[in-house]
C-alpha positions in Angstrom: -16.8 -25.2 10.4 -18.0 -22.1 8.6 -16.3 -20.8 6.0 -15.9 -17.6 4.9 -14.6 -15.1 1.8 -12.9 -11.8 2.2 -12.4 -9.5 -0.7 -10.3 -6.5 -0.7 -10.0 -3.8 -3.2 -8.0 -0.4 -2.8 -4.7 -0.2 -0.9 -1.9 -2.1 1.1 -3.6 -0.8 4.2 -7.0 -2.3 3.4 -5.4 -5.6 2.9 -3.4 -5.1 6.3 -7.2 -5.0 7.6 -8.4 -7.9 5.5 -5.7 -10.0 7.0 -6.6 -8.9 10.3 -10.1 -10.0 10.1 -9.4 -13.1 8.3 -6.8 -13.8 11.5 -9.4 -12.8 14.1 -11.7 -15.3 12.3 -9.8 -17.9 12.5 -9.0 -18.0 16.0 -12.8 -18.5 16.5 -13.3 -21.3 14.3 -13.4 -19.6 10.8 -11.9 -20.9 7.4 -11.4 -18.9 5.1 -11.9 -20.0 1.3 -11.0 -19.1 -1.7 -12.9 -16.8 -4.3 -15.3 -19.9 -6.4 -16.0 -21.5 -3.3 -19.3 -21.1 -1.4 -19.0 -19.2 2.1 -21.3 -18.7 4.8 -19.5 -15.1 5.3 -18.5 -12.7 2.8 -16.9 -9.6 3.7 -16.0 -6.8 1.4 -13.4 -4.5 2.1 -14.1 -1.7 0.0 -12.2 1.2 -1.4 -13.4 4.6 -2.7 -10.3 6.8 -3.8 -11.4 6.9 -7.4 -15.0 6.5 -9.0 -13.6 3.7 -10.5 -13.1 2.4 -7.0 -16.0 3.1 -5.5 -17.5 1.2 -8.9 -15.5 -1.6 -8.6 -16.8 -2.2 -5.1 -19.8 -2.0 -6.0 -19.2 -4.9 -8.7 -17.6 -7.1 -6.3 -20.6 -6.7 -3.5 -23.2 -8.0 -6.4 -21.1 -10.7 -7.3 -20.4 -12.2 -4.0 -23.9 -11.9 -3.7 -24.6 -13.9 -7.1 -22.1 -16.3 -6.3 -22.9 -16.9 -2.6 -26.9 -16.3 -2.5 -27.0 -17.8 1.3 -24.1 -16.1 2.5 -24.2 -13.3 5.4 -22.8 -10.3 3.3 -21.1 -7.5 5.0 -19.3 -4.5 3.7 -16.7 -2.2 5.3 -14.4 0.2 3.6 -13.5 3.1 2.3 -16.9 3.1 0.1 -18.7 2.2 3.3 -17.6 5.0 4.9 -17.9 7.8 2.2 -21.0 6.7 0.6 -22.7 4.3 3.2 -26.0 4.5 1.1 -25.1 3.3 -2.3 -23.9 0.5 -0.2 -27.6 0.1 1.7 -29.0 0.0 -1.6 -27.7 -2.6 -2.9 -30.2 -6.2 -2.3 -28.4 -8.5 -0.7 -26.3 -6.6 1.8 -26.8 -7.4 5.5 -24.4 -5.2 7.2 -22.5 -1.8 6.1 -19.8 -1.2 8.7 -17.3 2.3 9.0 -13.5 2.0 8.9 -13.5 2.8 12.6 -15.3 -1.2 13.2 -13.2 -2.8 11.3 -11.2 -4.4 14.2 -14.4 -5.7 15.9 -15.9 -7.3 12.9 -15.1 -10.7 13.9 -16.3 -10.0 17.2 -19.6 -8.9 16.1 -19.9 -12.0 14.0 -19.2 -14.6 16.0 -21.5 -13.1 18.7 -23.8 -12.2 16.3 -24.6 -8.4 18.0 -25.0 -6.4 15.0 -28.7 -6.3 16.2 -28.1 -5.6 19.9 -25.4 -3.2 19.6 -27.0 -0.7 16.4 -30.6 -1.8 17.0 -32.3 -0.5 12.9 -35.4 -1.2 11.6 -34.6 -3.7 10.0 -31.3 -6.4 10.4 -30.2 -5.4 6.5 -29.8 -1.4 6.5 -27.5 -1.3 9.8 -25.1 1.3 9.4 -22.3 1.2 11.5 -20.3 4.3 13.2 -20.1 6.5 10.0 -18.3 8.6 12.2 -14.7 9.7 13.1 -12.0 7.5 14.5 -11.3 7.7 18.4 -7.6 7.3 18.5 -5.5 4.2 17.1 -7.6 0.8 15.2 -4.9 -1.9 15.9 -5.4 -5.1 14.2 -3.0 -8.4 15.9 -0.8 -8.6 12.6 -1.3 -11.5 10.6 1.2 -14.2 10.2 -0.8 -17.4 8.3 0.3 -18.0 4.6 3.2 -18.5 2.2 4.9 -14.9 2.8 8.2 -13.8 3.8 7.5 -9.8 3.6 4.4 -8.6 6.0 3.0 -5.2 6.1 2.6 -3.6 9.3 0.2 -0.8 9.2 1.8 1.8 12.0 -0.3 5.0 10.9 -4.4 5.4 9.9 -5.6 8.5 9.0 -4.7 12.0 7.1 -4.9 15.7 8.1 -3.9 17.3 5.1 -7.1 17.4 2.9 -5.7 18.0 -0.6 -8.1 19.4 -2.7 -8.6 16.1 -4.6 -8.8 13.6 -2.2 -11.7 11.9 -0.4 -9.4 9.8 2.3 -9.3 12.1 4.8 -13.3 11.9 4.8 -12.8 8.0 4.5 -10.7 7.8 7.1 -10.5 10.3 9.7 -7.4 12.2 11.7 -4.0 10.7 11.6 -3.5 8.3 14.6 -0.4 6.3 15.3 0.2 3.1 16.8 2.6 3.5 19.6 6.2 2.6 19.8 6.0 -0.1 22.0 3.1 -1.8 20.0 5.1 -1.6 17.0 8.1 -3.4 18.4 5.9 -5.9 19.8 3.7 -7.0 16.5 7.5 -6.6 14.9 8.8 -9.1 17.1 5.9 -11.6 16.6 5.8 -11.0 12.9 9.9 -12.0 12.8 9.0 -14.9 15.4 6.6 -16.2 12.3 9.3 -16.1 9.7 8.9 -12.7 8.1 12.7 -11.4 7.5 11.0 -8.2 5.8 8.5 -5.9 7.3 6.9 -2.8 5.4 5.4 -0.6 7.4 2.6 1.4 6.1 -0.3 4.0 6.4 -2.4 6.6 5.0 0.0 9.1 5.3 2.7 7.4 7.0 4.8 10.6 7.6 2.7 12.1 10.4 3.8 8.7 12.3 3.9 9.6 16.0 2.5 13.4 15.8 -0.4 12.8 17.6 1.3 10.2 20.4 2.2 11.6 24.1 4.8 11.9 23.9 5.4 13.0 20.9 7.0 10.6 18.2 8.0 10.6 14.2 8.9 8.2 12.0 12.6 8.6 12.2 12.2 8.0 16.1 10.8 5.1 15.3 13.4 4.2 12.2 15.7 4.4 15.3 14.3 2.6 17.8 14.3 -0.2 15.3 17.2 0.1 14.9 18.2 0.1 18.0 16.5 -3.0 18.9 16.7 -4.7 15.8 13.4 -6.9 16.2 14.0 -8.4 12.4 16.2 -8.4 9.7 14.7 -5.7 7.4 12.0 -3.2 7.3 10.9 -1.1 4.3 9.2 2.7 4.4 5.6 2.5 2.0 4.9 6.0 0.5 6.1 8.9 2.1 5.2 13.1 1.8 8.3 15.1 0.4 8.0 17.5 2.9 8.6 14.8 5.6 11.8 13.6 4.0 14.2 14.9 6.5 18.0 15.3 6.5 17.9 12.9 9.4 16.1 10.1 7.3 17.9 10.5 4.1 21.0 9.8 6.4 19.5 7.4 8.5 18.4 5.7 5.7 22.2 5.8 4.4 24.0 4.3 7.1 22.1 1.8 8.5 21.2 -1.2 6.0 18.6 -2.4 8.0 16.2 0.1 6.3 15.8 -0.7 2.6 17.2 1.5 0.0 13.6 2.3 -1.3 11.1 5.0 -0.9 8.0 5.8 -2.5 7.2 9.7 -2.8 3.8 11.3 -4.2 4.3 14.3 -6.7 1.2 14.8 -8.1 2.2 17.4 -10.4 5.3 19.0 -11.5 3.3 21.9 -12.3 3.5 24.9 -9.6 0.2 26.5 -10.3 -1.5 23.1 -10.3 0.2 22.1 -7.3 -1.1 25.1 -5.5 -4.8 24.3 -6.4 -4.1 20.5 -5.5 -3.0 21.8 -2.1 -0.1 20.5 -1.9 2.9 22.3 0.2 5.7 22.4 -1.8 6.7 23.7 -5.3 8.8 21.8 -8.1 11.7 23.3 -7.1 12.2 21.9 -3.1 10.8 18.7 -5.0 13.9 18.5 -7.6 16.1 19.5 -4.3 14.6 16.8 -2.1 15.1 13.7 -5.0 18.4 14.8 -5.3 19.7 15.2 -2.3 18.3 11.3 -1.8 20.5 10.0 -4.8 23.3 11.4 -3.3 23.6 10.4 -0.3 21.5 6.4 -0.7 24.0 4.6 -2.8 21.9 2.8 -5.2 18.6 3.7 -4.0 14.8 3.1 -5.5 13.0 6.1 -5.9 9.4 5.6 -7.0 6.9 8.7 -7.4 2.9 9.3 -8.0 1.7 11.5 -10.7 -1.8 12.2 -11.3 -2.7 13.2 -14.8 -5.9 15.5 -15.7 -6.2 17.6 -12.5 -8.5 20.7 -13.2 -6.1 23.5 -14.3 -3.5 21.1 -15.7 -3.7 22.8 -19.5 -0.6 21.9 -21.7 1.8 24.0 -20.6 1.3 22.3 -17.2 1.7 18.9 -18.4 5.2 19.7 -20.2 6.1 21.2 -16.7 5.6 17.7 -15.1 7.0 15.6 -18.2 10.1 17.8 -17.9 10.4 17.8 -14.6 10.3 14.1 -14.3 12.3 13.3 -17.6 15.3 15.5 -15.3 15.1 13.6 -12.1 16.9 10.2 -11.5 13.7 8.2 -10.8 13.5 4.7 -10.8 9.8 3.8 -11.5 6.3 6.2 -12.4 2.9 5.1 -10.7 0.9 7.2 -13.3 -3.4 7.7 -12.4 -5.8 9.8 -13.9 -7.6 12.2 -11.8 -11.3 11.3 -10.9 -13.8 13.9 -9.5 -14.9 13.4 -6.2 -18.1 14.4 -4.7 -17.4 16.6 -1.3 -13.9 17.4 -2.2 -13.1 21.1 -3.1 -11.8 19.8 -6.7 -15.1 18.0 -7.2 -16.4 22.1 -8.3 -13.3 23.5 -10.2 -13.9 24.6 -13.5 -11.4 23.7 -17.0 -11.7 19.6 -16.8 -9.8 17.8 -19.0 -11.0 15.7 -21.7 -11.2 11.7 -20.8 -8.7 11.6 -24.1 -6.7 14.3 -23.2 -6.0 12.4 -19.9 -5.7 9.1 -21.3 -2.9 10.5 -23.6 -0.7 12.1 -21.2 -1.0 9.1 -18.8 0.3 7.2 -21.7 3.3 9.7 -22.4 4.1 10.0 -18.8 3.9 5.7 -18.7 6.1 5.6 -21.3 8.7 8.1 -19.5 8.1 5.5 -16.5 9.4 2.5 -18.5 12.2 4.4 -19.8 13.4 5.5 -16.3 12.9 2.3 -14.9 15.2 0.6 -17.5 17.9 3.6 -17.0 17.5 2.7 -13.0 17.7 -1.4 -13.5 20.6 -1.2 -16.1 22.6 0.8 -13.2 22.3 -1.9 -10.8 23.8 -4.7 -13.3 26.8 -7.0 -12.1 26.1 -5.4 -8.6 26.0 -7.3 -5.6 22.8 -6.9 -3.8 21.2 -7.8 -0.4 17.9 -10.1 -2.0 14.8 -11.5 -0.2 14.4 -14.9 -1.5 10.6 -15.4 -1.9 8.6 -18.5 -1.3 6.5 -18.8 -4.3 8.8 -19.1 -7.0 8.6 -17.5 -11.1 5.1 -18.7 -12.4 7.0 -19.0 -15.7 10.3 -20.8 -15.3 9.6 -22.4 -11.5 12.7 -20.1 -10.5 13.5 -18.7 -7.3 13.1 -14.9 -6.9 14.8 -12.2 -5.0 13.6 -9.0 -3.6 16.8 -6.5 -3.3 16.6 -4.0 -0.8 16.5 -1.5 -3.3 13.3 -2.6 -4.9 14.0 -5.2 -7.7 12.7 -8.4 -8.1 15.7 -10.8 -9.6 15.0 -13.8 -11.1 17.6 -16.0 -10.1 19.1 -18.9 -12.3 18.8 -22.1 -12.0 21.2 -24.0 -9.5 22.7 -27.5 -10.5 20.5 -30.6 -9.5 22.7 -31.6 -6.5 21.6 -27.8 -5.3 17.8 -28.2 -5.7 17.2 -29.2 -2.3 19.9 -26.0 -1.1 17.9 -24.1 -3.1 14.3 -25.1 -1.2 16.2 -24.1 1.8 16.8 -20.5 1.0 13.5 -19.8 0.6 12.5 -17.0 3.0 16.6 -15.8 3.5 18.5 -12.9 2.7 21.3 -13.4 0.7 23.9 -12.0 -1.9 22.3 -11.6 -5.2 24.0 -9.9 -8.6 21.4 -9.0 -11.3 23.3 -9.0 -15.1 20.3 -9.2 -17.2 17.5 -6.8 -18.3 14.6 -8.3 -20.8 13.1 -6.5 -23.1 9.7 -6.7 -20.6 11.8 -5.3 -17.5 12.4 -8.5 -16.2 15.8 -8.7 -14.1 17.6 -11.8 -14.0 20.4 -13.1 -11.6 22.3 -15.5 -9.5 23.3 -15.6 -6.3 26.6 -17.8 -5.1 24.2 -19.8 -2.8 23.3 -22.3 -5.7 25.9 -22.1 -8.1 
């Protein structure tokens, strides 16, 4: 049996497609292996939304090929499909394959075509459809390993080319999976165990747009609802300007959809929002986050912020830090801007120092922890619908709980005659009450199903 090593950098959607592979491999006699092990296959899944990105890849192709000098090494990715000849010069590397390939890697393998279908000079410099997608990449969703939430990756793609960002390059035009190929891989992935699905995309708010007929994400909230195909699902990031009425109360009234959503801001700076390219200002921003908390009971709201962007002088960092100190957020992702060849940032003048950005990521983390603890302290002594997750605390062997609205709860631990009760609500939604905050934002718990 051949074995086999897939590593994955960048995004929840990249490891969607890592998964995918890896199941596709399997079914034709594949094993996968862990990282230390030697393989006969490596496959690199790269990512290239930062330069840090691109340079980790980069890393992680030469040591795969240090660690696995007999190995067939391909690459696909983000990186592979931006910069497809940093990746052909690197020794070692036998195939560089575009995001739009990704589903027929294992295919190609195991009939070993690379040759016969993109004939090159020579077997190690074939470059693979560098090209744009044609219509949706569906992957059958992966249901092997210890896991009771699954991603399901409903949306590729992005059409709105902020001036920053190299994914629309990496990966194309927004396409959708249809409805009833959703509800099917939903179905499956419930049939396997999963009680939680998340699904996700590049820019999961243009869900459906480009589907005849037409679709959106709260169509397809609804059908879900409607048909209920497994116990929960969860939204991964979402635009502002696709937060509708109709989702905020959709997401309200039917508990089916978690109490969580994930929203990019960028900046809380009008004049740098404009040069970002953003379509909205500060102000319907504010409106939007509050019109969530008041009408989600209890809900997580998570946000993006990119520090550094060319034009962000002082006065437009205290914009954002006061914009976010006002709004009832529950938890920062905070990322310096990095320059990106063939983006229309990549020219602008009045770059910020690697200091200066370093320093306001810090202030704007330290905001983050702040609001997180504010958020976390608000849920205490409430009773919450909780996940219970297979692999248990690395530290204390406890069971944890993933509430709807985003926390992970460490749950005590049950009496001895419950151990084996407890075993058995691995993978089940249950009550769970949080009443404890550490000092390192770690939530502790019980639920009445081992006490």
């Amino acid at each position: 049996m051949k074995r086999f090593i897939i590593k994955t950098l960048g995004c929840k959607v990249n490891q969607y497609e890592s998964d995918g592979i890896a199941t596709q491999l399997g079914k034709h006699g594949y094993h996968k292996v862990d990282k230390g092990s030697l393989a006969d296959l490596c496959i690199i899944n790269t990512c290239s939304v930062t330069a840090k990105a691109s340079m980790q890849s980069r890393q992680a192709i030469r040591k795969l090929i240090r660690d696995n000098p007999e190995a067939k090494i391909i690459v696909t990715g983000c990186h592979s499909q931006t910069e497809p000849e940093q990746i052909r010069s690197i020794e070692g590397v036998h195939h560089v394959i575009g995001n739009p390939d990704k589903t027929r890697i294992a295919h190609q393998i195991t009939t070993n075509c690379f040759k016969e279908l993109y004939p090159s000079q020579d077997e190690s410099d074939a470059v693979l459809s560098i090209c744009e997608t044609d219509g949706y990449q569906s992957f059958e969703p992966a249901v092997f390993g210890d896991m009771t939430r699954a991603y399901l990756k409903i949306q590729d793609g992005c059409d709105a080319f902020c001036t920053y960002c190299i994914v629309p390059y990496a990966r194309g035009k927004s396409t959708s999976m249809p409805e009833s190929e959703v509800m099917t891989h939903l179905h499956t992935l419930n049939n396997s165990g999963f009680k939680e699905v998340i699904l996700t995309g590049i820019h999961t708010g243009l869900y459906g747009l480009d589907l005849k007929p037409g679709s959106s994400i709260t169509a397809l909230l609804k059908q879900i609802i409607d048909n209920q195909p497994v116990d929960r699902v969860r939204l991964s990031s979402i635009e502002p300007k696709e937060i509708t009425d109709e989702l905020i109360r959709l997401m309200a009234d039917h508990s089916m959809i978690c109490n969580h959503l994930h929203i990019p801001l960028q900046s809380g700076d009008a004049g740098v929002l404009e040069a970002m390219g953003r379509p909205y200002d500060p102000a319907f921003f504010k409106k939007i986050i509050g019109k969530i908390h008041e009408t989600i009971p209890g809900v997580c709201i998570g946000i993006d912020v990119m520090v550094g962007f060319p034009s962000e002088d002082e006065p437009a960092f205290q914009n954002t830090f006061e914009l976010i100190k006002t709004l009832p957020l529950s938890y920062l992702h905070v990322f310096p801007y990095s320059p990106r060849k063939g983006t229309r940032a990549y020219e602008m003048k009045n770059q910020s120092t690697h200091q200066t950005i370093q320093d306001r990521c810090q202030v704007l983390r330290d905001l983050g922890a702040l609001k997180k603890r504010d958020f976390l302290e608000t849920q205490m002594g409430k009773p919450l619908n909780g996940l219970i997750q297979h692999k248990a605390d690395v530290k204390t062997g406890r069971l944890i709980a993933i509430t709807d609205n985003y926390i992970s709860v460490i749950l005590d631990q049950p009496d001895k005659n419950r151990l084996e009760q407890q075993e058995q609500l691995k993978g089940s939604i249950v009550t769970v009450t949080p009443n404890q905050v550490n000092m390192n934002l770690q939530v502790f718990g019980t639920t009445e199903e081992t006490q």
